[in-house]
ZADO-1210 file (C-alpha; in nm, 4 decimals, padded with zeros to 6 digits):
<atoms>
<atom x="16.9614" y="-04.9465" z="27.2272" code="UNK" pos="1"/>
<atom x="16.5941" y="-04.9673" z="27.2013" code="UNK" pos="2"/>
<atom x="16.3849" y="-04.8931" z="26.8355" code="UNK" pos="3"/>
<atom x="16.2855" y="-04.5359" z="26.9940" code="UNK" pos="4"/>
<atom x="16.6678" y="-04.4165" z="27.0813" code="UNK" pos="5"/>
<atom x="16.8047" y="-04.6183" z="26.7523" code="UNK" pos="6"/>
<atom x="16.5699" y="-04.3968" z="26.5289" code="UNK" pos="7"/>
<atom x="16.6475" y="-04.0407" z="26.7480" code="UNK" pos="8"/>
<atom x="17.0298" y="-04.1545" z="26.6829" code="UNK" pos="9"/>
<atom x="16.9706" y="-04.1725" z="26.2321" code="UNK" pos="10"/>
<atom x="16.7849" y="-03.9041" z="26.2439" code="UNK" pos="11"/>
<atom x="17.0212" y="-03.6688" z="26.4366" code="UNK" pos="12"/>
<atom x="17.3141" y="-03.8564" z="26.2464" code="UNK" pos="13"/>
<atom x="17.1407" y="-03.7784" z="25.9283" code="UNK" pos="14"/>
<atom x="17.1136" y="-03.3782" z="26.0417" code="UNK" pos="15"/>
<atom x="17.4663" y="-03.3988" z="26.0992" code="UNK" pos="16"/>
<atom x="17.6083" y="-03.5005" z="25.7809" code="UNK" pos="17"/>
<atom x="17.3549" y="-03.1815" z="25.6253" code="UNK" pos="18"/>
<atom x="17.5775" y="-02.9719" z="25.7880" code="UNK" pos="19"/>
<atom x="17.8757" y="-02.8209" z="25.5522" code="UNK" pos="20"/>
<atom x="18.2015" y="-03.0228" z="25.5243" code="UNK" pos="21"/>
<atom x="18.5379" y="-02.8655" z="25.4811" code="UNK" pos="22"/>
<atom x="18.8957" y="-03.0232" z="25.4202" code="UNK" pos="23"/>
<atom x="19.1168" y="-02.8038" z="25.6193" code="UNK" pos="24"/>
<atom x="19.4459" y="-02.9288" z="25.6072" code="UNK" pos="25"/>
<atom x="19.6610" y="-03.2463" z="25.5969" code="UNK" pos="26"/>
<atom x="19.9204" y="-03.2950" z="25.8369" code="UNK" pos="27"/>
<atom x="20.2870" y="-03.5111" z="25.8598" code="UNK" pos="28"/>
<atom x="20.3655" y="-03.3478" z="26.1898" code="UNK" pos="29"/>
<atom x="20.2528" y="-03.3976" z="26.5735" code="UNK" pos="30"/>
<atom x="20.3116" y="-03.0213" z="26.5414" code="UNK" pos="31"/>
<atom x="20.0810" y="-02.9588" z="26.2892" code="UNK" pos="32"/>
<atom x="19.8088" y="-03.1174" z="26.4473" code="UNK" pos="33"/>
<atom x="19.4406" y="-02.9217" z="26.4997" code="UNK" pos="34"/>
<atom x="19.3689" y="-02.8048" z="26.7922" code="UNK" pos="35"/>
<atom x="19.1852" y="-03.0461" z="26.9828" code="UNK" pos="36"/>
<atom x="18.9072" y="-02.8120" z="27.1088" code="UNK" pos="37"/>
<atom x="18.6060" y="-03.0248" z="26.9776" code="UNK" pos="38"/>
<atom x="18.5119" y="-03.4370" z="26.9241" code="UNK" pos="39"/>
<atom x="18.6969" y="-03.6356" z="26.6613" code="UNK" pos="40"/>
<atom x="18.6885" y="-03.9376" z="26.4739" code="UNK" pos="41"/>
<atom x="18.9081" y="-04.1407" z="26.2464" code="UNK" pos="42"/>
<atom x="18.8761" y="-04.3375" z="25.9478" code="UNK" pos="43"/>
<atom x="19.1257" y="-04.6042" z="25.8858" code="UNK" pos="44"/>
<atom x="19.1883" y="-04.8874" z="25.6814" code="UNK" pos="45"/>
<atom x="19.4090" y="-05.0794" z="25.3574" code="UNK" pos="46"/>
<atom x="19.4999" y="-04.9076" z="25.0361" code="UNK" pos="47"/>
<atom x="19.1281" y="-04.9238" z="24.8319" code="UNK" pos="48"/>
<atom x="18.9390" y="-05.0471" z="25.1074" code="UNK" pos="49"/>
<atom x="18.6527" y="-04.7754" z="25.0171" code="UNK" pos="50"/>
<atom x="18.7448" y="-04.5204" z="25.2441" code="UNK" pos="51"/>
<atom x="18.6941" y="-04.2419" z="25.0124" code="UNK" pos="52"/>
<atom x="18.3442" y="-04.3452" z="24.9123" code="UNK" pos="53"/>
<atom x="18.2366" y="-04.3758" z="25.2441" code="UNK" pos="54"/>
<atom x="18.3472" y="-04.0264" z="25.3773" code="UNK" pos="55"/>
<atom x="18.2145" y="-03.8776" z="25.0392" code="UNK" pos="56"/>
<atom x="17.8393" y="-04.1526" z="25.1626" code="UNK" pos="57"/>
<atom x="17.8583" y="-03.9677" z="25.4276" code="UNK" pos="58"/>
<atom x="17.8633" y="-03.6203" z="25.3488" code="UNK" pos="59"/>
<atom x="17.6672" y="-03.6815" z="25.0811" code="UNK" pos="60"/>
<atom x="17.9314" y="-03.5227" z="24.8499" code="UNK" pos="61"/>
<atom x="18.0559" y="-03.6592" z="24.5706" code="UNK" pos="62"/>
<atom x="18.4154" y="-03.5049" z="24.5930" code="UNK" pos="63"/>
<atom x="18.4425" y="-03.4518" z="24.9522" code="UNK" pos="64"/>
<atom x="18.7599" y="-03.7027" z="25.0038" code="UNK" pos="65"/>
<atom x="18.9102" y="-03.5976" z="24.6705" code="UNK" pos="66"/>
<atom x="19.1624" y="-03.3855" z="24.8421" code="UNK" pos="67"/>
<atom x="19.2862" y="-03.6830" z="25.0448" code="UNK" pos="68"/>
<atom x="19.3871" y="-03.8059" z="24.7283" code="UNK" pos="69"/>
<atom x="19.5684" y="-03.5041" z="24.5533" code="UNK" pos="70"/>
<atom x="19.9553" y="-03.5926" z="24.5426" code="UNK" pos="71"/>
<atom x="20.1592" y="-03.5206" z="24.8346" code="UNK" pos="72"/>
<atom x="19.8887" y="-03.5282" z="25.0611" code="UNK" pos="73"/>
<atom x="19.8569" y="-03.9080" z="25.0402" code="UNK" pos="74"/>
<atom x="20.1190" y="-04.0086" z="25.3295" code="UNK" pos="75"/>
<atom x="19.9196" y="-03.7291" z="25.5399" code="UNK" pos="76"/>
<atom x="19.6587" y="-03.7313" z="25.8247" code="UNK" pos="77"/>
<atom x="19.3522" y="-03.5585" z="25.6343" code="UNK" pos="78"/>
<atom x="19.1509" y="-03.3059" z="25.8792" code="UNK" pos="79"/>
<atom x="18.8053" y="-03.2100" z="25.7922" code="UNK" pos="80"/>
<atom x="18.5738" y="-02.9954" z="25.9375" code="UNK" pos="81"/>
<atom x="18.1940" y="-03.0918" z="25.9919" code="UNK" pos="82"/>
<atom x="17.9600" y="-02.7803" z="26.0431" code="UNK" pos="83"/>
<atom x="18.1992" y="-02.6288" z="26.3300" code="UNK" pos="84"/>
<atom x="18.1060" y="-02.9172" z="26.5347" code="UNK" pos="85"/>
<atom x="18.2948" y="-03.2311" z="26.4695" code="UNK" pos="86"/>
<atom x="18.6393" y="-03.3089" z="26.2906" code="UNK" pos="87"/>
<atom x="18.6985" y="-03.5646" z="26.0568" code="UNK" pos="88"/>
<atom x="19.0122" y="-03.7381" z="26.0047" code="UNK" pos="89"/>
<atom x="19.1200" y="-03.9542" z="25.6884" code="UNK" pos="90"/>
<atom x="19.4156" y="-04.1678" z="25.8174" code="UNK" pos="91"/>
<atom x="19.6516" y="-04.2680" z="25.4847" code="UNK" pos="92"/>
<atom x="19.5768" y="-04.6148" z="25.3325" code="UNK" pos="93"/>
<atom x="19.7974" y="-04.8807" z="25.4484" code="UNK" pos="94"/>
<atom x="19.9465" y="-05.2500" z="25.3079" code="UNK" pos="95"/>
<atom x="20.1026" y="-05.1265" z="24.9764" code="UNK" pos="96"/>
<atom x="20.3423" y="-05.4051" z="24.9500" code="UNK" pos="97"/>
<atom x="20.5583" y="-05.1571" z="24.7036" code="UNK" pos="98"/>
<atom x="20.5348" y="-04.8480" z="24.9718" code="UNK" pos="99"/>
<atom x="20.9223" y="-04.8006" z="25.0822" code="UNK" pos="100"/>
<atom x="21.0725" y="-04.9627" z="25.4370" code="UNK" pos="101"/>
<atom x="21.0967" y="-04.5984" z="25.5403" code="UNK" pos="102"/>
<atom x="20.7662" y="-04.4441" z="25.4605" code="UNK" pos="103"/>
<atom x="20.5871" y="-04.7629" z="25.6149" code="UNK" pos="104"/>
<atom x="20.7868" y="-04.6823" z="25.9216" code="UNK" pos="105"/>
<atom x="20.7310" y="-04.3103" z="25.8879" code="UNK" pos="106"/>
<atom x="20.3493" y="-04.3592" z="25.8895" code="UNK" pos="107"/>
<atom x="20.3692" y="-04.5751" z="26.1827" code="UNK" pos="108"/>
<atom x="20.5301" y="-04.3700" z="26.3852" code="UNK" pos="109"/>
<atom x="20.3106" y="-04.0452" z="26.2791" code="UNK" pos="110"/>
<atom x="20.0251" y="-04.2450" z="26.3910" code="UNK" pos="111"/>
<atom x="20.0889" y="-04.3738" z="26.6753" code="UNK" pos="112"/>
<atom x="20.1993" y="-04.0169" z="26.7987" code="UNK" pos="113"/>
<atom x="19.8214" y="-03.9104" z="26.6865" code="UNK" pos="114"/>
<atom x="19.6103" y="-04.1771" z="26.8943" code="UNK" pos="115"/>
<atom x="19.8357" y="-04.0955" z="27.2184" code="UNK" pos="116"/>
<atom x="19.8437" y="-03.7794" z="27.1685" code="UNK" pos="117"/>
<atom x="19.4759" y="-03.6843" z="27.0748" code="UNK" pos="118"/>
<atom x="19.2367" y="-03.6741" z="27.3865" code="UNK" pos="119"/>
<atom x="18.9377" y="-03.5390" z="27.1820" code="UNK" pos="120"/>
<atom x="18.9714" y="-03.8647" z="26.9508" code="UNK" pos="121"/>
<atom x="18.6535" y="-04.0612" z="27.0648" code="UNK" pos="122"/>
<atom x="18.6690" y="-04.2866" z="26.8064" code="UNK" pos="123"/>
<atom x="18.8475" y="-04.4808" z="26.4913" code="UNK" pos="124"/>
<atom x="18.6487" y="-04.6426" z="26.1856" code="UNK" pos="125"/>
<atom x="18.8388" y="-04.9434" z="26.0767" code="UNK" pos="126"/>
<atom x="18.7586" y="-05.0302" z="25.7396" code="UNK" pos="127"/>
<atom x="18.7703" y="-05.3566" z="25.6354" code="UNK" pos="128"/>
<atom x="18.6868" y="-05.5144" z="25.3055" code="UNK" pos="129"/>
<atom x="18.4015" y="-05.7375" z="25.2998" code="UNK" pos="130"/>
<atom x="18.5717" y="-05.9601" z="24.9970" code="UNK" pos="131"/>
<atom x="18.8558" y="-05.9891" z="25.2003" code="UNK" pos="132"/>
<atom x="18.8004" y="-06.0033" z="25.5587" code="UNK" pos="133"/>
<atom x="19.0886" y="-05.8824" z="25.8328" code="UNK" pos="134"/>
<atom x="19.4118" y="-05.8860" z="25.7127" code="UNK" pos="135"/>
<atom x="19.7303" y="-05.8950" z="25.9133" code="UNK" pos="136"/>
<atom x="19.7914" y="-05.5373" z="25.8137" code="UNK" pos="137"/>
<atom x="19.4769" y="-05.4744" z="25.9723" code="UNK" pos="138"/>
<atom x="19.5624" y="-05.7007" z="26.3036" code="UNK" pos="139"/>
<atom x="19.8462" y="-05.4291" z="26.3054" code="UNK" pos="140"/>
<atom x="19.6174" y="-05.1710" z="26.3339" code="UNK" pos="141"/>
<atom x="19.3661" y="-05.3188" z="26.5628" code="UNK" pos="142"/>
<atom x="19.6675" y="-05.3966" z="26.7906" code="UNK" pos="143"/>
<atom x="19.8181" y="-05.0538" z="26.8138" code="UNK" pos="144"/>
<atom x="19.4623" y="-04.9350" z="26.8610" code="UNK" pos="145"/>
<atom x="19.4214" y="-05.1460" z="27.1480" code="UNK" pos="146"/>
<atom x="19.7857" y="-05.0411" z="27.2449" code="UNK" pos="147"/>
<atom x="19.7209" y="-04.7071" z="27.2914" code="UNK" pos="148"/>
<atom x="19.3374" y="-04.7904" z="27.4457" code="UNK" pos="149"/>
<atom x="19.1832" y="-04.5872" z="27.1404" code="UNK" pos="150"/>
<atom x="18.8639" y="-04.7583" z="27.0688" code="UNK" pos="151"/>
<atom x="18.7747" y="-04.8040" z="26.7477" code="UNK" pos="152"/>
<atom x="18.4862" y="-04.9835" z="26.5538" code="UNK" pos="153"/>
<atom x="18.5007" y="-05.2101" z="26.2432" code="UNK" pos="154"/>
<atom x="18.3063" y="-05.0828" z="25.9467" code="UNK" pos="155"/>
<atom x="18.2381" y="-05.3808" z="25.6734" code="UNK" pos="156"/>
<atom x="18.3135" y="-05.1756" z="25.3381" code="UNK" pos="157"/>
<atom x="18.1751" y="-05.3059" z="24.9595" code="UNK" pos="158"/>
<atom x="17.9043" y="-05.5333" z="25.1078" code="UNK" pos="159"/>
<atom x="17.6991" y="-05.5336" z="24.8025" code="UNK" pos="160"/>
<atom x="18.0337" y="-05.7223" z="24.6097" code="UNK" pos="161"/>
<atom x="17.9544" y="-06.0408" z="24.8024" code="UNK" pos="162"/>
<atom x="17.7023" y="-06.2879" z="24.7866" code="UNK" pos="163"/>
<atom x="17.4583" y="-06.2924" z="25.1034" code="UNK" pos="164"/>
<atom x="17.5342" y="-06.6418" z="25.2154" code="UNK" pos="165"/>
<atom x="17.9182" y="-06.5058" z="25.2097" code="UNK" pos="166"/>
<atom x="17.8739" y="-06.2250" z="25.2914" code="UNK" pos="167"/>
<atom x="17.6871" y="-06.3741" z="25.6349" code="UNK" pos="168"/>
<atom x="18.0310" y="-06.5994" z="25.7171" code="UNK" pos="169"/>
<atom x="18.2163" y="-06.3099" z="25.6832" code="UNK" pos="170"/>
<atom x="18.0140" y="-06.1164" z="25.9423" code="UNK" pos="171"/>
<atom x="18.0913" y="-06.4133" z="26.1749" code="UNK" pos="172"/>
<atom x="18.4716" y="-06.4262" z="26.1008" code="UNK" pos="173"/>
<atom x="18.5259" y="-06.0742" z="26.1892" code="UNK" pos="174"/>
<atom x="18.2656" y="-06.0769" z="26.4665" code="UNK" pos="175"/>
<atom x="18.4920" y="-06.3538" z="26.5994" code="UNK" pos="176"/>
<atom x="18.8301" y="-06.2000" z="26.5642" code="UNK" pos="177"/>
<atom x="18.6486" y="-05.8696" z="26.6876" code="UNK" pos="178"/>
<atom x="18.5896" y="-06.0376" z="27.0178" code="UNK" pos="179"/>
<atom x="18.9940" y="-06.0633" z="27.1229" code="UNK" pos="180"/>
<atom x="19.0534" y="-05.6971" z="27.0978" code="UNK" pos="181"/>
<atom x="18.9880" y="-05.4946" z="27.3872" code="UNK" pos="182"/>
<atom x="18.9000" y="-05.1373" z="27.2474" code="UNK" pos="183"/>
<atom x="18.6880" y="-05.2898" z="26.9655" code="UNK" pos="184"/>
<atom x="18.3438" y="-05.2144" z="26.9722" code="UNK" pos="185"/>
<atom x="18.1166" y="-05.4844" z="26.9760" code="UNK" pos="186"/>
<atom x="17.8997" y="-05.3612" z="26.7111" code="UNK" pos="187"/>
<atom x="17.9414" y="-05.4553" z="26.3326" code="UNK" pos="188"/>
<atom x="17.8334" y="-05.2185" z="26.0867" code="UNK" pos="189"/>
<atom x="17.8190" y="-05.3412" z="25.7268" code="UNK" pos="190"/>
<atom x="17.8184" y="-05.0720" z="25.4378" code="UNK" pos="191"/>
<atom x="17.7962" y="-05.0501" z="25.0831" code="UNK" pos="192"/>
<atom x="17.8583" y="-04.6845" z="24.9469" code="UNK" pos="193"/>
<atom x="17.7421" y="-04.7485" z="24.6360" code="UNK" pos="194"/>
<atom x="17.4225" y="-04.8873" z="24.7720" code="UNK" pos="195"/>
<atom x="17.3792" y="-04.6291" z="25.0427" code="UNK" pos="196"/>
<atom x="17.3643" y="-04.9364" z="25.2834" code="UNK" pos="197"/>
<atom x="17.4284" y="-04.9364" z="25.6380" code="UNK" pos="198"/>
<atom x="17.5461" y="-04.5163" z="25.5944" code="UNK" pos="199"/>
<atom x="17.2780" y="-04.4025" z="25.8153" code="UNK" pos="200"/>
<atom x="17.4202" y="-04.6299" z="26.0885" code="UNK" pos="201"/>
<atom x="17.7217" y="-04.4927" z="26.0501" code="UNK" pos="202"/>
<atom x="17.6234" y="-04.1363" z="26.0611" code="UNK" pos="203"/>
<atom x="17.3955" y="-04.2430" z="26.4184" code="UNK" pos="204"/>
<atom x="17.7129" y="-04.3935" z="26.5467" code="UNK" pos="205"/>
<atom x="17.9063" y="-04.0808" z="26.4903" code="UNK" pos="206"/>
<atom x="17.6069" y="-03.8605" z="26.6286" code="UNK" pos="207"/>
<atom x="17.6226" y="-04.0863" z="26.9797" code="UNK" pos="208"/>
<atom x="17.9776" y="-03.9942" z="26.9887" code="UNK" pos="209"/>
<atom x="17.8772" y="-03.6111" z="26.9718" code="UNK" pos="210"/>
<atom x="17.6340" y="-03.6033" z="27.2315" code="UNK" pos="211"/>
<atom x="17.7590" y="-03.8685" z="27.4883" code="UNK" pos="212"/>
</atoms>
């Protein structure tokens, strides 16, 4: 992508995140699913891996993901709405060591009937910890991803908690394991939500997804 179409891409991101964001419902059922009549993406990634704070970065709302995190919802797929146009979905945290044999098992198995069974999903945001780098929780994830040909991107969460020169060799471990999944995209994004880094290149990757 050249400087001209990179710019068109945050500014039409940016327009799209202006637009009014609604949670509509959470879901523990293929049955309960939305109907897939527009494009959607996913967010995914470990238990406090900033997923929250990005979705709120985002919308530029404050409380936006809060109902994600009411009780009872938390083992649920979280739809959103974005200005009648897109759908958001919060995928529950994963790799609670403490979570029960059969809720682990549970989630699995409500996910993986999502990504075969959504053809409007164009895309899932893997968050990944920039303190901690991919775990094998995550290699779980990237692997059913690339299972079920989903493709899905990595998004670099908390980068303003490392150190440059770290954070730098962390760029180049995931860019490395990155490379040995199929349906990973080759671009990196690195965020920090508290920083407002990297969240307009997040909102132009979403917008490309829109209007490809």
């Amino acid at each position: 992508m050249d400087d001209q179409q990179h710019l068109l891409a945050i500014k039409g991101g940016n327009a799209l995140f202006e637009k009014e964001c609604r949670f509509m419902l959470g879901v523990a059922r293929l049955d309960q699913f939305v109907t897939p009549d527009r494009t959607e993406i996913a967010f995914a990634g470990r238990s406090n891996v900033g997923k929250s704070s990005l979705i709120n970065a985002l919308t530029r709302r404050k409380d936006m993901a809060k109902a994600s995190a009411t009780p009872g919802r938390t083992q649920q797929l979280n739809f959103f709405d974005l200005g009648d146009e897109l759908y958001l979905v919060d995928l529950p945290g994963y790799g609670f060591a403490s979570a029960p044999d059969k809720q682990v098992k549970g989630w699995n198995r409500l996910l993986f009937q999502y990504l075969q069974g959504r053809p409007n999903l164009r895309r899932v945001y893997v968050l990944i910890d920039s303190r901690h780098g991919i775990k094998d929780k995550d290699i779980e994830i990237m692997d059913m991803l690339d299972k079920t040909a989903v493709s899905y991107q990595i998004v670099l969460t908390k980068a303003d908690k490392v150190k440059p020169t770290e954070l730098d060799k962390m760029i180049s471990s995931v860019k490395e394991k990155m490379s040995t999944h199929a349906a990973c995209h080759p671009t990196l994004l690195v965020t920090s939500s508290e920083k407002n880094t990297g969240i307009e290149d997040v909102r132009a990757s979403v917008w490309e997804l829109v209007h490809s």
